[in-house]
Steps between C-alpha positions, in 0.01 A plus 500: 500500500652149439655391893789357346671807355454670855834474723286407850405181281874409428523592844247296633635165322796529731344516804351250747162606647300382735104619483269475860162425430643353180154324386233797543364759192852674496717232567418280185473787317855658606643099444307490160697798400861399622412234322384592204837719449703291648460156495843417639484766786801445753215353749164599565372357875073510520511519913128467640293222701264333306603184368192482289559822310810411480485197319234642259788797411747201418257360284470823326860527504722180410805409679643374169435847321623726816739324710614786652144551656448357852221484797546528797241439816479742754353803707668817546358479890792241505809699521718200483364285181514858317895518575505166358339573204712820455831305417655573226221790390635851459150674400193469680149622378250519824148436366331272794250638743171471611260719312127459589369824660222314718721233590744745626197634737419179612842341523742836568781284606507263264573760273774653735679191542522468125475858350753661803632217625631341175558793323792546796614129452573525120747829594657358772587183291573728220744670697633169651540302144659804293237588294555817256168623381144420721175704372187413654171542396260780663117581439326846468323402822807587679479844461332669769373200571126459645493113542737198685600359123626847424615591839742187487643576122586839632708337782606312297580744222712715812677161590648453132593911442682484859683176436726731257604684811707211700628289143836600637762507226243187342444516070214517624125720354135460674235687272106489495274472193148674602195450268131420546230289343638277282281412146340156554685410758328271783192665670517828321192710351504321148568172527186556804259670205598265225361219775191738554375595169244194441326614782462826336572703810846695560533564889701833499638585845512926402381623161844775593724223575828477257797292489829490340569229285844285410544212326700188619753535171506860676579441838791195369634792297499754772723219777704450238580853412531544870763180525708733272475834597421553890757665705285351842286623674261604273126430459407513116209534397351521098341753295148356428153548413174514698191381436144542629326184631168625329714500182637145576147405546357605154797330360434190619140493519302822302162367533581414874318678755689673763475391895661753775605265764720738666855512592641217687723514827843630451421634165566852307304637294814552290782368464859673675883414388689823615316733787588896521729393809712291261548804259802696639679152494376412133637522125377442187721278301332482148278205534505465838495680811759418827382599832878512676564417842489834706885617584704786434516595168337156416307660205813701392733205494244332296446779279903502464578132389132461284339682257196580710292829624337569799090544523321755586464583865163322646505260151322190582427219251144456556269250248199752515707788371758301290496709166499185246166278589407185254214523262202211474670386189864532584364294819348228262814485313680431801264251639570300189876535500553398799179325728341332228575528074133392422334737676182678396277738692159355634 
C-alpha cells in the first residue's frame, strides 16, 4: 500500500517528532521513511549521543534536501538536555536503550541508568513540554523476562503504560510497540551466519530454538500505526512469523555443517511477546495484538471504543508454537530483500 494515500501519513507531515536513539537500526530506518513520504515533515529531531553517527546520517541525509530534519546531541540519562531538545516537539518516538544481553550481566547498571532511568526522563519531560503522543519501543525479552536487558525493558515498558495514569487533563497518549528479532539488524542470527559461512561451519545454539521475525520497514510501520491509533497505555505487539534457527541455517549455508554450542546466558530457547498472565488483559485487534493496562473494565472499554476481541483465556504468543513459521526459501527471499539483494546460498 502506497504511504501517501494513508491518513497517519498526512498526519504525520504535520507533526514535529522527536526520535531517541535517533541513529541506531530503527531510527534511520523510521527517519528514512518520514522521509521518504514526507520530505517537508513539520520537523523531524534525530536525539542520540554519538556525534560520529550522527554526522554520517547527515551525510546520508542533506540539509539542503530536508531542512526540516535536525540532530541533536544528547543522553536520555540527562533529564535536562532532553527537555531542551523537547521544545517545540509534540510527538516523541522512544527507541534508545542499551541492548547487549552480556553487557547487561556485566554492567547491570549501566543499563538501569539508561534503560529505567531514561526511559523515566523522556516522560517526565514529555509531561513537562506538552507533548501529545510518546510510544516507546519494547523487546520480546521483556516478557517474563529471564535476563537484566529484559528485566529493564519491562520496567521500563510498566513506566510508559503507568505514565497514562497521572497525564492529568494533558492531550496527552504513552503506548508501547513490543516485537523481537529484527531481520539483519546488528548482531542478530543472519547477519552472524552470512559472516560464518566461508568457514563452512554454522554454530547453532539449539537445533529446537525458533524466533519470530520482523522487518525494520515492519517495525517503522507498526510506531507509526501506533502514533495514530493508541488510546495509551497499551503495549502492541505484531502478528508475525517464526522461524527455526536450523532452517535459518540451511538458508544461509546448506552445505554448512552444524555446531551445537549451546544456549547462552539469559537466553530462551524461544522467543515470548505476550505470556498466559497477560491474556485476561489482551485483545486481538486484526494485525496486532494490545496487551491493556490491568483496570476495571480495561479490556471492555477497549473492546467498546475499537474494533477488537479478546483471546482466549491462558493465550500466550509464543515463537515455538506460533502457527505461521517461514520456509528455507521464503527465508532466502527475505535475506535478499532486505540484508543483502545479491545473495546466494554457499
Amino acid at each position: 500500500m502506497d504511504m501517501r494515500t494513508r491518513k497517519q501519513d498526512r498526519d504525520i507531515c504535520d507533526r514535529s517528532i522527536l526520535i531517541t536513539g535517533g541513529t541506531g537500526s530503527f531510527g534511520k530506518a523510521f527517519v528514512r521513511t518520514v522521509l521518504d513520504h514526507c520530505p517537508r515533515v513539520k520537523r523531524l529531531v534525530v536525539f542520540s549521543r554519538d556525534e560520529l553517527k550522527q554526522f554520517e546520517m547527515q551525510q546520508e541525509f542533506p540539509a539542503d534536501q530536508y531542512p526540516a530534519l535536525r540532530f541533536f546531541l544528547g543522553d536520555v540519562r540527562d533529564a535536562a538536555r532532553l527537555s531542551r531538545a523537547l521544545e517545540g516537539i509534540d510527538t516523541v518516538v522512544h527507541a534508545a536503550a542499551l541492548k547487549q544481553v552480556p553487557a547487561a550481566e556485566y554492567n547491570p547498571f549501566e543499563f538501569i541508568k539508561t534503560n529505567i532511568l531514561g526511559a523515566q526522563n523522556v516522560i517526565d519531560a514529555c509531561m513537562d513540554r506538552g507533548i501529545k503522543r510518546v510510544v516507546a519501543l519494547s523487546t520480546d525479552k521483556a516478557a517474563a523476562p529471564i535476563n537484566l536487558y529484559g528485566a529493564t525493558k519491562l520496567c521500563s515498558d510498566k513506566l510508559f503504560v503507568a505514565a497514562n495514569n497521572f497525564r492529568g487533563d494533558r492531550d496527552l497518549r504513552f503506548s508501547v510497540v513490543r516485537y523481537g528479532n529484527v531481520m539483519g539488524s546488528r548482531g542478530s542470527v543472519i547477519p552472524f551466519f552470512l559472516n560464518k559461512v566461508k568457514s563452512g561451519v554454522l554454530p547453532i545454539t539449539d537445533p529446537n530454538m525458533t524466533r519470530f521475525n520482523i522487518s525494520l520497514g515492519d517495525g517503522v510501520e507498526m510506531v507509526l500505526w501506533a502514533l495514530e491509533h493508541a488510546l495509551g497505555g497499551e503495549i502492541f505487539v505484531p502478528k508475525i512469523p517464526s522461524y527455526r534457527i536450523t532452517d535459518v541455517a540451511e538458508a544461509v549455508g546448506p552445505g554448512c555443517k552444524h555446531e551445537v554450542v549451546g544456549t547462552r546466558p539469559g537466553e530462551k530457547l524461544h522467543e515470548e511477546m505476550i505470556t498466559p498472565s497477560d491474556s485476561p488483559n489482551t485483545v486481538d485487534l486484526g494485525p496486532y495484538f494490545a496487551i491493556l493496562a490491568a483496570g476495571p473494565d480495561s479490556v471492555g472499554k477497549y473492546l467498546r471504543e475499537r474494533a477488537a476481541r479478546p483471546v482466549a483465556t491462558d493465550f500466550s504468543y509464543n515463537s515455538g508454537s506460533n502457527p505461521d513459521f517461514l520456509t528455507v526459501e521464503q527465508i532466502r527471499s527475505l535475506i535478499r530483500h532486505h540484508v543483502d539483494p545479491e545473495f546466494m546460498p554457499a
